[in-house]
PyMOL Python script that loads the backbone (N, CA, C, O; Angstrom):
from pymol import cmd

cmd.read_pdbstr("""\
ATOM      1  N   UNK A   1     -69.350 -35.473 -11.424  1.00  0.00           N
ATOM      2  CA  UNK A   1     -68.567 -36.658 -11.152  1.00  0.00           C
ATOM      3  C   UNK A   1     -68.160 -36.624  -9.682  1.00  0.00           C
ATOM      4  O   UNK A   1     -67.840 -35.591  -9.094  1.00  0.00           O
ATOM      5  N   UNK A   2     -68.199 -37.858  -9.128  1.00  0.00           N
ATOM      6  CA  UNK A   2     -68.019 -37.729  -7.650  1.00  0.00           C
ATOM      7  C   UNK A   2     -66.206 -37.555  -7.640  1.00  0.00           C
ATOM      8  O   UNK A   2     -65.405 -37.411  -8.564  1.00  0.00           O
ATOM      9  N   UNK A   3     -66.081 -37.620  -6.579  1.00  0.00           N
ATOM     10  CA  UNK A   3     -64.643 -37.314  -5.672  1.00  0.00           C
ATOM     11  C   UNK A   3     -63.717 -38.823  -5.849  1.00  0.00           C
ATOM     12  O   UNK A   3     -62.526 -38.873  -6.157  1.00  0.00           O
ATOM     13  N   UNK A   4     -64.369 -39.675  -5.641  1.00  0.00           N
ATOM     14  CA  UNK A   4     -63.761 -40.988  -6.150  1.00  0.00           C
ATOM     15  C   UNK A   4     -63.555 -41.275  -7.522  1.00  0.00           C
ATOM     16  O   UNK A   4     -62.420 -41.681  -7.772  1.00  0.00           O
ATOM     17  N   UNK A   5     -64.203 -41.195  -8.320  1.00  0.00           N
ATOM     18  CA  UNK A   5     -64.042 -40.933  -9.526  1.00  0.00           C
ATOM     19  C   UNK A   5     -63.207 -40.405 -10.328  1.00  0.00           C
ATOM     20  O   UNK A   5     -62.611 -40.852 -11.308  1.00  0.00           O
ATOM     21  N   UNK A   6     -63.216 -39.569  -9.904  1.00  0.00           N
ATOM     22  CA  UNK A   6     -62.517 -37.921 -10.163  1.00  0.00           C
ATOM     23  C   UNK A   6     -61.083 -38.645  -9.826  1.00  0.00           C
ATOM     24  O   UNK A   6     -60.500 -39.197 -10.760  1.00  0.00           O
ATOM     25  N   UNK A   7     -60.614 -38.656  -8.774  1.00  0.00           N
ATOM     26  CA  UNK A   7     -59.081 -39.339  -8.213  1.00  0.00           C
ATOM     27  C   UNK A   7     -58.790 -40.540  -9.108  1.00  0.00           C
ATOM     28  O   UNK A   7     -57.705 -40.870  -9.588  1.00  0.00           O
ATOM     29  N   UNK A   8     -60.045 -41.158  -9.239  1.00  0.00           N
ATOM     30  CA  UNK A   8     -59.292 -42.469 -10.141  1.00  0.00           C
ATOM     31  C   UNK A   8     -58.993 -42.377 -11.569  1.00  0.00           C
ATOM     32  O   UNK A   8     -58.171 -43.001 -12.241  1.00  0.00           O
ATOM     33  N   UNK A   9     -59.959 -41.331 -11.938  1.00  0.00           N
ATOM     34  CA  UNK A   9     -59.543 -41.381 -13.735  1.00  0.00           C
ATOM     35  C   UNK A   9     -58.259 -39.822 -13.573  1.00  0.00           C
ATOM     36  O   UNK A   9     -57.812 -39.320 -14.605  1.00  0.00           O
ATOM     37  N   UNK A  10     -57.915 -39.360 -12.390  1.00  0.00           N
ATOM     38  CA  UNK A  10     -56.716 -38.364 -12.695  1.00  0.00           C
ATOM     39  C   UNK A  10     -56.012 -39.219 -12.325  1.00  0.00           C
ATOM     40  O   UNK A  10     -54.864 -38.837 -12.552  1.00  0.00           O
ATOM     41  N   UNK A  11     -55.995 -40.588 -11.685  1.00  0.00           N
ATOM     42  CA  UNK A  11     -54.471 -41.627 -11.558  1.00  0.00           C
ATOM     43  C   UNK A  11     -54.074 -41.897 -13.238  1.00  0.00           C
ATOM     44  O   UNK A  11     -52.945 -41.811 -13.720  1.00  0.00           O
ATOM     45  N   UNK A  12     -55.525 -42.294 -14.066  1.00  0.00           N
ATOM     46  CA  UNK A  12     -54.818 -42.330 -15.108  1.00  0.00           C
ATOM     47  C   UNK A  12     -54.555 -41.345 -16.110  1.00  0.00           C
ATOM     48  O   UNK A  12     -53.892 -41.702 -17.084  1.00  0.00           O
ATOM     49  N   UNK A  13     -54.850 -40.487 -16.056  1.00  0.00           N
ATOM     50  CA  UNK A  13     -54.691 -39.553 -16.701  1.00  0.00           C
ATOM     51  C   UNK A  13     -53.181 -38.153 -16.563  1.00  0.00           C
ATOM     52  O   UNK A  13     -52.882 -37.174 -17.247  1.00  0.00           O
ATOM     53  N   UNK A  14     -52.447 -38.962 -14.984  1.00  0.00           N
ATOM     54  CA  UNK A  14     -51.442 -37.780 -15.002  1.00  0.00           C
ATOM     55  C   UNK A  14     -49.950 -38.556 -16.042  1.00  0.00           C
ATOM     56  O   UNK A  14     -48.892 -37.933 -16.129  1.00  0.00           O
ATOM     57  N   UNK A  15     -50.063 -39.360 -16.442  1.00  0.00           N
ATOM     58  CA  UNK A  15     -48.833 -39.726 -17.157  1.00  0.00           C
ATOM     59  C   UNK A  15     -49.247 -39.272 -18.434  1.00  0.00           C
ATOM     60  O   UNK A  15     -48.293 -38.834 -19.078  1.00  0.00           O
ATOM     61  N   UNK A  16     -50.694 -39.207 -19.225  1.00  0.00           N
ATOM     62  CA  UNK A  16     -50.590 -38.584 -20.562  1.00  0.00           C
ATOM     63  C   UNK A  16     -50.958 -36.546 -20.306  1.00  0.00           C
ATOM     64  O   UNK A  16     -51.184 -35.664 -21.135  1.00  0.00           O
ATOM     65  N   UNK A  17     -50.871 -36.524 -19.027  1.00  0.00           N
ATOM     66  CA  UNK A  17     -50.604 -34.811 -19.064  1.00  0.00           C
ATOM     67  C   UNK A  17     -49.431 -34.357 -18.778  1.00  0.00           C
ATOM     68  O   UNK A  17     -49.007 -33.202 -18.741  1.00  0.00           O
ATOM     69  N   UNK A  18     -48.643 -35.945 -18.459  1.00  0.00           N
ATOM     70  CA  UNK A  18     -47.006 -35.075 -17.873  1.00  0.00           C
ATOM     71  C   UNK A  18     -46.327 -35.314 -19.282  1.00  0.00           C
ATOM     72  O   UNK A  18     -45.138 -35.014 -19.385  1.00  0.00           O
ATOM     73  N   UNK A  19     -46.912 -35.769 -20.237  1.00  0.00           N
ATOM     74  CA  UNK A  19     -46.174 -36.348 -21.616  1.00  0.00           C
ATOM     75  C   UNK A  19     -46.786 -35.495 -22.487  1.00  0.00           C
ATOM     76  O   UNK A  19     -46.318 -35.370 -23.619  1.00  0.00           O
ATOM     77  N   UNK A  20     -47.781 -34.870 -22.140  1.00  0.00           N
ATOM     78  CA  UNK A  20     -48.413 -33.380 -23.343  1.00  0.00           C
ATOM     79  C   UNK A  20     -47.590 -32.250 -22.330  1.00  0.00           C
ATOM     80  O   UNK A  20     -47.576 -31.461 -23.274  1.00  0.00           O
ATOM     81  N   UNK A  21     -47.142 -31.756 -21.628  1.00  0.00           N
ATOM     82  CA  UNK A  21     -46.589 -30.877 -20.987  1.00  0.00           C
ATOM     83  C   UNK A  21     -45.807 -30.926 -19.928  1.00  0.00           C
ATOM     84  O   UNK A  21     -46.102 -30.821 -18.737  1.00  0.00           O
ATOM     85  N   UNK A  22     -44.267 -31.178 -20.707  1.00  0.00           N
ATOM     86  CA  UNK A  22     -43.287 -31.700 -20.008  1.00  0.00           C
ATOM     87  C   UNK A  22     -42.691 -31.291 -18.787  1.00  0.00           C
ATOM     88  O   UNK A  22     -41.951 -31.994 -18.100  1.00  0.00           O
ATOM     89  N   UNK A  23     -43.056 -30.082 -18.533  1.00  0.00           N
ATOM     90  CA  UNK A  23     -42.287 -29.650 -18.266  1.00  0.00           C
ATOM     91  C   UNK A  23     -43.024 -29.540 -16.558  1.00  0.00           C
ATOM     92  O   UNK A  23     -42.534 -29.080 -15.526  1.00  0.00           O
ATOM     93  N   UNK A  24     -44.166 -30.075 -16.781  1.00  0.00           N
ATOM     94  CA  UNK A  24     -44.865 -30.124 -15.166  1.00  0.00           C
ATOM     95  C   UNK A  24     -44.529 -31.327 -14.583  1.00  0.00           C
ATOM     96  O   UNK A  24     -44.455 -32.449 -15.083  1.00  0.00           O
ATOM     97  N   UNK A  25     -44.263 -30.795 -13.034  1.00  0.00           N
ATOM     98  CA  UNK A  25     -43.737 -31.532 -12.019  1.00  0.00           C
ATOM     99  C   UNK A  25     -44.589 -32.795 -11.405  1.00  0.00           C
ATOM    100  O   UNK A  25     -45.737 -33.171 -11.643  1.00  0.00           O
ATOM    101  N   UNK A  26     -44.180 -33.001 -11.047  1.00  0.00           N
ATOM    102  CA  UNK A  26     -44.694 -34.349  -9.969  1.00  0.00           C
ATOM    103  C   UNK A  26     -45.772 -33.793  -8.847  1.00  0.00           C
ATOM    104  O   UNK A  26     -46.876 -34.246  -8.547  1.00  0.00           O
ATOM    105  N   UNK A  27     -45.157 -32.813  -8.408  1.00  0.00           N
ATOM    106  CA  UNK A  27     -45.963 -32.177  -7.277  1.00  0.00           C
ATOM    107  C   UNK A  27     -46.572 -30.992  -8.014  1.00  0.00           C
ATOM    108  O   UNK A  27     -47.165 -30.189  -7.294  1.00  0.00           O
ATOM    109  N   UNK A  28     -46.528 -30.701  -9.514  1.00  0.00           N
ATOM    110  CA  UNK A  28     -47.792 -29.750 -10.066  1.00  0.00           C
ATOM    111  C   UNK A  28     -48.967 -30.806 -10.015  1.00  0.00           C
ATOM    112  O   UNK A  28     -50.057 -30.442  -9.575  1.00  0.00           O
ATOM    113  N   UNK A  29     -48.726 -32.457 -10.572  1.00  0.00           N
ATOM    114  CA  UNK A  29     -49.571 -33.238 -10.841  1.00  0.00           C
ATOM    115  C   UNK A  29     -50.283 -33.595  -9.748  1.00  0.00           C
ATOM    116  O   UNK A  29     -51.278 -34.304  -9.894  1.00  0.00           O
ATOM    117  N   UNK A  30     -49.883 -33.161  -8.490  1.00  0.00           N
ATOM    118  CA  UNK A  30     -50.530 -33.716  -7.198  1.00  0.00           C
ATOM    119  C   UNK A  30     -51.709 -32.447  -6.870  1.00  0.00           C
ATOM    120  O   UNK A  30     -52.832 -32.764  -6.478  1.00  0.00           O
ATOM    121  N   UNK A  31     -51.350 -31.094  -7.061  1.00  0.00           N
ATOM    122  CA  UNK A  31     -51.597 -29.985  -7.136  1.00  0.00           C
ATOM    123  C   UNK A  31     -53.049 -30.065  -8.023  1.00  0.00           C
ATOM    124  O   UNK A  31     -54.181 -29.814  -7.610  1.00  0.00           O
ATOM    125  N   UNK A  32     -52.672 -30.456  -9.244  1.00  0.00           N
ATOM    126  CA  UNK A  32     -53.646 -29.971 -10.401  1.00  0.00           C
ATOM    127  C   UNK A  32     -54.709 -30.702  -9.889  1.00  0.00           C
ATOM    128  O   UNK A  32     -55.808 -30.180  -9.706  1.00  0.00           O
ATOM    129  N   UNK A  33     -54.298 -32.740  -9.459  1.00  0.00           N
ATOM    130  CA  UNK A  33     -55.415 -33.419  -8.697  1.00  0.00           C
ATOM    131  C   UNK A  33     -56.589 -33.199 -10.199  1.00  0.00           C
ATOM    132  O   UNK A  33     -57.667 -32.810  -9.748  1.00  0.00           O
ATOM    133  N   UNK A  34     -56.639 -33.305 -11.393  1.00  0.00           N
ATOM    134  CA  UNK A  34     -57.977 -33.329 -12.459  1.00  0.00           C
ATOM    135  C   UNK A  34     -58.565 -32.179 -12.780  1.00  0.00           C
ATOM    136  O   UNK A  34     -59.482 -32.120 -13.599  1.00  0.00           O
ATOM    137  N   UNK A  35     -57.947 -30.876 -11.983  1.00  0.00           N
ATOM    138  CA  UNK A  35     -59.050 -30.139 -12.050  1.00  0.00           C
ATOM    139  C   UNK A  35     -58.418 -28.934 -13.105  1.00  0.00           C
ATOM    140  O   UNK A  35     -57.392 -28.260 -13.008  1.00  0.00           O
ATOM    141  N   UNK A  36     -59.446 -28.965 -14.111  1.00  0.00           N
ATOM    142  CA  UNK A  36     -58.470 -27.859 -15.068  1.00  0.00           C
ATOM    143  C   UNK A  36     -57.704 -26.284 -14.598  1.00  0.00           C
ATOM    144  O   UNK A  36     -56.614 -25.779 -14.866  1.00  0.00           O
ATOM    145  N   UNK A  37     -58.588 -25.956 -13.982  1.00  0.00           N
ATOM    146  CA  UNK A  37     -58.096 -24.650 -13.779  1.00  0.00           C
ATOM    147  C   UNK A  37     -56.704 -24.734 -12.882  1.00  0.00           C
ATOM    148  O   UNK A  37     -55.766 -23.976 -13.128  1.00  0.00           O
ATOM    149  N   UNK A  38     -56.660 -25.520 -12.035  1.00  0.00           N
ATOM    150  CA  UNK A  38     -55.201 -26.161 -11.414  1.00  0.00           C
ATOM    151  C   UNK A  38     -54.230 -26.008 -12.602  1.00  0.00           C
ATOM    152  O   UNK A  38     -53.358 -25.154 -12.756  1.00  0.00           O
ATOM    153  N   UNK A  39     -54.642 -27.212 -13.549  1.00  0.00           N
ATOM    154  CA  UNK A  39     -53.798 -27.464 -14.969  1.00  0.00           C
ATOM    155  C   UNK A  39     -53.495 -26.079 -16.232  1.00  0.00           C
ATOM    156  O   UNK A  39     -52.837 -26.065 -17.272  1.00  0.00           O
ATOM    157  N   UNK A  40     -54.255 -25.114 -15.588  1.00  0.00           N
ATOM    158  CA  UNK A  40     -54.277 -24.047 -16.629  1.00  0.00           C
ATOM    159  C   UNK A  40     -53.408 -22.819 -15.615  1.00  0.00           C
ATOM    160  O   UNK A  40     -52.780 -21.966 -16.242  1.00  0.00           O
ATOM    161  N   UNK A  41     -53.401 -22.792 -14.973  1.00  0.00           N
ATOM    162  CA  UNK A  41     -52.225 -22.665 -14.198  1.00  0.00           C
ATOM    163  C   UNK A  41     -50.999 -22.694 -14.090  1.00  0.00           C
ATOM    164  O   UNK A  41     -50.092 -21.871 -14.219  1.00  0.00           O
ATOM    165  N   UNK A  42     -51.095 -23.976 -13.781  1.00  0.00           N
ATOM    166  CA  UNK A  42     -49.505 -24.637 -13.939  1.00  0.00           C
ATOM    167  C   UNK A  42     -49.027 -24.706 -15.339  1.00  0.00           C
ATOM    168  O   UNK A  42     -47.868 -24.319 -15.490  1.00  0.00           O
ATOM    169  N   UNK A  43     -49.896 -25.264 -16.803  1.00  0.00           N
ATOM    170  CA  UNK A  43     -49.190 -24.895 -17.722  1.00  0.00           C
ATOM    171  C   UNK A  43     -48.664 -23.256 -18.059  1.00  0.00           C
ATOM    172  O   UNK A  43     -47.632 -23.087 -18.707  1.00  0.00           O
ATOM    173  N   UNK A  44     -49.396 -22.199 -17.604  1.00  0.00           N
ATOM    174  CA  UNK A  44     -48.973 -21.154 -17.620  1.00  0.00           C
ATOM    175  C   UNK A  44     -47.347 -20.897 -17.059  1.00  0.00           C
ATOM    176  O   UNK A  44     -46.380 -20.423 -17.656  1.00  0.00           O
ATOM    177  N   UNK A  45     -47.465 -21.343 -15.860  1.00  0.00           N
ATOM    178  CA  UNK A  45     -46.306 -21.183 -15.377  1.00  0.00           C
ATOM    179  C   UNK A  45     -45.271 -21.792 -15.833  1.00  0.00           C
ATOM    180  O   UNK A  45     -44.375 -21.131 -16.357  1.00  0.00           O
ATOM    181  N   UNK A  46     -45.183 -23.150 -15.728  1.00  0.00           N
ATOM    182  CA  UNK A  46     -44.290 -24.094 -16.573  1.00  0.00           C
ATOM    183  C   UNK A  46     -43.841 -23.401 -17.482  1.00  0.00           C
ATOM    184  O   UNK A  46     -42.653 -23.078 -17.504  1.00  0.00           O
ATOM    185  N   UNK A  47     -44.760 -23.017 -18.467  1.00  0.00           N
ATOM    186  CA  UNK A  47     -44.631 -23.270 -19.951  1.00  0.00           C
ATOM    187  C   UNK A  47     -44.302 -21.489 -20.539  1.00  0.00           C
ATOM    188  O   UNK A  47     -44.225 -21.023 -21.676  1.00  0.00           O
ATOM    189  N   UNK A  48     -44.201 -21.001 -19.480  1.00  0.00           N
ATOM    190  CA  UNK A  48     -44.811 -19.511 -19.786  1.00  0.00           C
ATOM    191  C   UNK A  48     -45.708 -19.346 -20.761  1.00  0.00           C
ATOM    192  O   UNK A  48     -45.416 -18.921 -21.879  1.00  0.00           O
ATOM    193  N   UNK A  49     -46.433 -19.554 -20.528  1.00  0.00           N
ATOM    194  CA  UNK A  49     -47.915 -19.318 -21.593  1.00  0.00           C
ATOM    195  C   UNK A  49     -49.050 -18.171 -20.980  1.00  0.00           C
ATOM    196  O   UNK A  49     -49.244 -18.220 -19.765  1.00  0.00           O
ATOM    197  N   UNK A  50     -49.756 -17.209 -21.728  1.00  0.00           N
ATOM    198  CA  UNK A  50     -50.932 -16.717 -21.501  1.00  0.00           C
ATOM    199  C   UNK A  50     -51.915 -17.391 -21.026  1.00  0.00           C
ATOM    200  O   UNK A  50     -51.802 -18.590 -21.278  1.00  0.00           O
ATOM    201  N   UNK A  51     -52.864 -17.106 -20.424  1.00  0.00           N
ATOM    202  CA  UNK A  51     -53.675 -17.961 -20.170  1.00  0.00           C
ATOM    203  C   UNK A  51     -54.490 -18.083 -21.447  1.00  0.00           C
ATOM    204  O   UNK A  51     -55.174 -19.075 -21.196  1.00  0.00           O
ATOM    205  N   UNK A  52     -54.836 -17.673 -22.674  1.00  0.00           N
ATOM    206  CA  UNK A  52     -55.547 -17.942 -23.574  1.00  0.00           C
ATOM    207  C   UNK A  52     -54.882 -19.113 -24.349  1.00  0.00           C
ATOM    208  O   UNK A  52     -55.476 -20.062 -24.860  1.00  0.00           O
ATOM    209  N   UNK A  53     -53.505 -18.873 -24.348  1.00  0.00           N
ATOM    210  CA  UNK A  53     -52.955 -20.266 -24.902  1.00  0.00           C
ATOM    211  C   UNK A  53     -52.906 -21.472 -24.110  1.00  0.00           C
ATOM    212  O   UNK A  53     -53.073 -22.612 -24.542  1.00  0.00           O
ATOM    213  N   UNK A  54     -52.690 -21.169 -23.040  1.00  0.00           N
ATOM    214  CA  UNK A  54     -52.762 -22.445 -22.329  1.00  0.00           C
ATOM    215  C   UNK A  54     -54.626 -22.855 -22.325  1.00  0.00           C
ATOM    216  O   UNK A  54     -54.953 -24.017 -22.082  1.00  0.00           O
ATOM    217  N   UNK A  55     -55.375 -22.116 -22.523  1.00  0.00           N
ATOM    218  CA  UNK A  55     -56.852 -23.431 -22.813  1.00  0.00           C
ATOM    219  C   UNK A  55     -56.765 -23.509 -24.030  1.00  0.00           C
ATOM    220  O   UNK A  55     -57.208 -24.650 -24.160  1.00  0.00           O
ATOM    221  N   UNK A  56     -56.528 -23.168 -25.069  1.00  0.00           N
ATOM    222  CA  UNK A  56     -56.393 -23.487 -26.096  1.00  0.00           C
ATOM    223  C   UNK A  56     -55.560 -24.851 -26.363  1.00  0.00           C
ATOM    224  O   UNK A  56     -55.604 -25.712 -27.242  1.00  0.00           O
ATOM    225  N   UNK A  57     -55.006 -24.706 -25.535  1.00  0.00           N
ATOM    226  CA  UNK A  57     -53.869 -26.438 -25.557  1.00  0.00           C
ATOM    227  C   UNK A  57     -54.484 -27.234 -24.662  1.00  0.00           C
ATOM    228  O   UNK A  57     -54.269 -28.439 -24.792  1.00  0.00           O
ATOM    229  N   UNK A  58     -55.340 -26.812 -23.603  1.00  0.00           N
ATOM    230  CA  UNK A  58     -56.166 -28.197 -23.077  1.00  0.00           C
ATOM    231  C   UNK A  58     -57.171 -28.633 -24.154  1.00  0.00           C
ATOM    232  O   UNK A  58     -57.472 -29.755 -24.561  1.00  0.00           O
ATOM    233  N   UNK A  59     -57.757 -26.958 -24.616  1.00  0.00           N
ATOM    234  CA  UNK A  59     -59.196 -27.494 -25.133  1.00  0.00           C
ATOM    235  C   UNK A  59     -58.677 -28.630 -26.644  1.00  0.00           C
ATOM    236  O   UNK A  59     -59.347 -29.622 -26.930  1.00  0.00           O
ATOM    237  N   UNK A  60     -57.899 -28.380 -27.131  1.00  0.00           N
ATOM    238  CA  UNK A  60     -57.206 -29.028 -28.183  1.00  0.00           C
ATOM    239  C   UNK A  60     -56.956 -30.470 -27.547  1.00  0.00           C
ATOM    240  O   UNK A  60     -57.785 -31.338 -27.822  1.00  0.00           O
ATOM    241  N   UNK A  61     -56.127 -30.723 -26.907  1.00  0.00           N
ATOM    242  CA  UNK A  61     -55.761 -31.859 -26.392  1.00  0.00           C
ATOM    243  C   UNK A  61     -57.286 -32.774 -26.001  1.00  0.00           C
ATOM    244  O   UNK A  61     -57.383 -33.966 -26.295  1.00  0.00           O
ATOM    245  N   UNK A  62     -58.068 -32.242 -25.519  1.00  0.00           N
ATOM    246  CA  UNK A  62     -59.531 -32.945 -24.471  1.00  0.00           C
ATOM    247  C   UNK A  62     -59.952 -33.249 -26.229  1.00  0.00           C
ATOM    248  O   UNK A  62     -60.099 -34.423 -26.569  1.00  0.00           O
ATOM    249  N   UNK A  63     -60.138 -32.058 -27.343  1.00  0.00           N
ATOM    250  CA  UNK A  63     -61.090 -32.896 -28.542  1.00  0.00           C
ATOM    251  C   UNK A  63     -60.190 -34.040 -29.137  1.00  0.00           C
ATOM    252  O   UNK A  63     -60.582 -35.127 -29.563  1.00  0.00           O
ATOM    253  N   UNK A  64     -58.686 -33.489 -29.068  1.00  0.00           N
ATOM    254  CA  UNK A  64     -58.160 -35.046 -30.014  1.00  0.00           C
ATOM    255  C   UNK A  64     -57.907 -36.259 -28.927  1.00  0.00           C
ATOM    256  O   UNK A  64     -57.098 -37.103 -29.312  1.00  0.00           O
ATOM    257  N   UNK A  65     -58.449 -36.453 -27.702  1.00  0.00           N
ATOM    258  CA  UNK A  65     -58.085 -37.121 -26.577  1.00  0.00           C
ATOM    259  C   UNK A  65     -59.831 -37.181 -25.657  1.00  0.00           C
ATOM    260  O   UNK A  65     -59.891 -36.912 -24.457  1.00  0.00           O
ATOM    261  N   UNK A  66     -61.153 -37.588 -26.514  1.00  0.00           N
ATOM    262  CA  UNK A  66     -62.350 -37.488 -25.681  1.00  0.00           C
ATOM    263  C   UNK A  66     -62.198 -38.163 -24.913  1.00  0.00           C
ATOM    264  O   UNK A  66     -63.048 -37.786 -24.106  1.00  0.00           O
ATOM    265  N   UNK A  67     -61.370 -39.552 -24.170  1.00  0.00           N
ATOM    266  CA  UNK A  67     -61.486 -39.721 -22.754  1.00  0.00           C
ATOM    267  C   UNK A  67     -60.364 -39.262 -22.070  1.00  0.00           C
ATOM    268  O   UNK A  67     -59.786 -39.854 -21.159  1.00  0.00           O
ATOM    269  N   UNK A  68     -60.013 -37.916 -22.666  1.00  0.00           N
ATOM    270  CA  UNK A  68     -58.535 -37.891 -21.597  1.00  0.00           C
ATOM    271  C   UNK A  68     -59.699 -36.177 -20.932  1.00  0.00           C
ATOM    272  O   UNK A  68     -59.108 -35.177 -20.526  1.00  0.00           O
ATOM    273  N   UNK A  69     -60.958 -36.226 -20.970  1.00  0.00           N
ATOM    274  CA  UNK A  69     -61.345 -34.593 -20.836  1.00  0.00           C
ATOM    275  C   UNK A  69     -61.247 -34.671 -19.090  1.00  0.00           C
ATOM    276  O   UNK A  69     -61.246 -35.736 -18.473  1.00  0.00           O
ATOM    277  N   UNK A  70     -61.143 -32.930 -18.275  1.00  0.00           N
ATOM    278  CA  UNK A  70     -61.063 -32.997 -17.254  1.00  0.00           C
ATOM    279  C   UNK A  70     -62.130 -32.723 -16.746  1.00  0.00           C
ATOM    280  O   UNK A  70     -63.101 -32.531 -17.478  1.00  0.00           O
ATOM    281  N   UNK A  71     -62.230 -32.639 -15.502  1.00  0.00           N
ATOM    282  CA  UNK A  71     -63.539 -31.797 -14.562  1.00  0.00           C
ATOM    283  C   UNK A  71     -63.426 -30.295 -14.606  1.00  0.00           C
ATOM    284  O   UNK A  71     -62.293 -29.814 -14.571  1.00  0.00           O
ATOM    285  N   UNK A  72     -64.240 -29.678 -14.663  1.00  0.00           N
ATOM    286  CA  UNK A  72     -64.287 -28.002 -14.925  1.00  0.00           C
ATOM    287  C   UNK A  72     -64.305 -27.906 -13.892  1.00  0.00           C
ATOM    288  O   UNK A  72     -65.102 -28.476 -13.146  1.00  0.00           O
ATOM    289  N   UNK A  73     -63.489 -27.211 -13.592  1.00  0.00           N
ATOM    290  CA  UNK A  73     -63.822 -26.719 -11.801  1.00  0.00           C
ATOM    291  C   UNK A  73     -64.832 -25.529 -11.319  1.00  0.00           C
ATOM    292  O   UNK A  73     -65.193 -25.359 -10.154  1.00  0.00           O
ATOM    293  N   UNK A  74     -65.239 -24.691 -12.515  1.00  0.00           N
ATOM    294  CA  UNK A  74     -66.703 -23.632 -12.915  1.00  0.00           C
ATOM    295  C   UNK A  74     -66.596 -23.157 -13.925  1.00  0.00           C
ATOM    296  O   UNK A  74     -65.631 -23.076 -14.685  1.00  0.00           O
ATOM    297  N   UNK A  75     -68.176 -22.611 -14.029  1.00  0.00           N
ATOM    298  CA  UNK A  75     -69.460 -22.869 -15.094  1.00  0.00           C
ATOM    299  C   UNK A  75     -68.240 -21.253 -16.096  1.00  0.00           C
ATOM    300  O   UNK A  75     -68.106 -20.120 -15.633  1.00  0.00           O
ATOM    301  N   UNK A  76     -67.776 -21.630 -17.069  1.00  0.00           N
ATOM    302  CA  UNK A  76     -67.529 -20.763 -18.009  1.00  0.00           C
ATOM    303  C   UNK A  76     -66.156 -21.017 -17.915  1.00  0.00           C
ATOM    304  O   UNK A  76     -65.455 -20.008 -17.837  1.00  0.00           O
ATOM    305  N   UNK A  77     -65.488 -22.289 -17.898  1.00  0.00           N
ATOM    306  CA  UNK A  77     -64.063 -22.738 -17.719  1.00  0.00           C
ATOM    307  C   UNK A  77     -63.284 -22.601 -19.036  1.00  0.00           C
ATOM    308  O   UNK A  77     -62.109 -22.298 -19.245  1.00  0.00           O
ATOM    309  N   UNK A  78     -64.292 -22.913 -19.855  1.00  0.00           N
ATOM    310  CA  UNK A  78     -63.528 -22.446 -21.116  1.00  0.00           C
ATOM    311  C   UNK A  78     -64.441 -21.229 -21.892  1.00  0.00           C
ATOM    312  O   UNK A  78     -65.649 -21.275 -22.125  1.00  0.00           O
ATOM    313  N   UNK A  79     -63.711 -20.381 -22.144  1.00  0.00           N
ATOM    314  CA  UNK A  79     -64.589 -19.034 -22.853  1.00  0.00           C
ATOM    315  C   UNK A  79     -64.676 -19.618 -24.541  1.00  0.00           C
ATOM    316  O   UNK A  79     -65.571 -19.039 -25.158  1.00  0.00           O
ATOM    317  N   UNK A  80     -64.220 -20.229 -25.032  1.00  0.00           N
ATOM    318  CA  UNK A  80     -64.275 -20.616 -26.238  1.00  0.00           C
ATOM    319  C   UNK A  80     -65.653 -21.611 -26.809  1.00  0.00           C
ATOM    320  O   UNK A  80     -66.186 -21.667 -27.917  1.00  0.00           O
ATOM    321  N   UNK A  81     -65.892 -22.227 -25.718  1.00  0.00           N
ATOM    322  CA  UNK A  81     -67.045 -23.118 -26.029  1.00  0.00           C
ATOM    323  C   UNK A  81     -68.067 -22.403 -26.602  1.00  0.00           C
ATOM    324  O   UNK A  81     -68.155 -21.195 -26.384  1.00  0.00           O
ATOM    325  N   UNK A  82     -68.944 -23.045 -27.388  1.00  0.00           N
ATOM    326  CA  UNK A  82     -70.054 -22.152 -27.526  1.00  0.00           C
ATOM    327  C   UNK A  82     -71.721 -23.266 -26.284  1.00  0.00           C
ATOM    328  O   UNK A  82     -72.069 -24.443 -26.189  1.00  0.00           O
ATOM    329  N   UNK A  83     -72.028 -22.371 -25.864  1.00  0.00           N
ATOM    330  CA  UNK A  83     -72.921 -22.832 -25.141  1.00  0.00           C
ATOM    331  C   UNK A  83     -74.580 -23.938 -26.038  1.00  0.00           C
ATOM    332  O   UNK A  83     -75.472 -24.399 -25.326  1.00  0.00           O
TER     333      UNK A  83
END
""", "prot")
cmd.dss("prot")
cmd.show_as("cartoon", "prot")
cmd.util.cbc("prot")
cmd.orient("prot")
């Protein structure tokens, strides 16, 4: 997905990630910018979460939400997938 793209579907997409995980900021959402591993991050921190729970709560959220999914930022972003 290009760079334009990318910016326009994370315009819509940061009000239903600041409403699945409250507790991220304004300037995490500028930060994260679409890209999961940003978002797996910051929910860690936020949320104090492991990092295994925190993809477990994206990867959850992206299947009950197929157009809310993000850009992987690299190849093995989620270890759970099966290839």
């Amino acid at each position: 997905m290009n760079q334009d793209r990318l910016e326009g579907r994370w315009k819509q997409l940061k009000g239903k990630v600041k409403e699945q995980w409250g507790k991220l900021t304004d300037d995490d959402l500028d930060v994260i910018a679409g890209r999961r591993d940003q978002l797996l991050g910051r929910i860690q921190q936020r949320h104090g979460l492991a990092r295994d729970d925190a993809h477990k709560q994206v990867k959850q959220w992206e299947e009950s939400h197929p157009d809310h999914r993000l850009e992987p930022s690299r190849a093995g972003d989620f270890p759970y997938e099966k290839s």
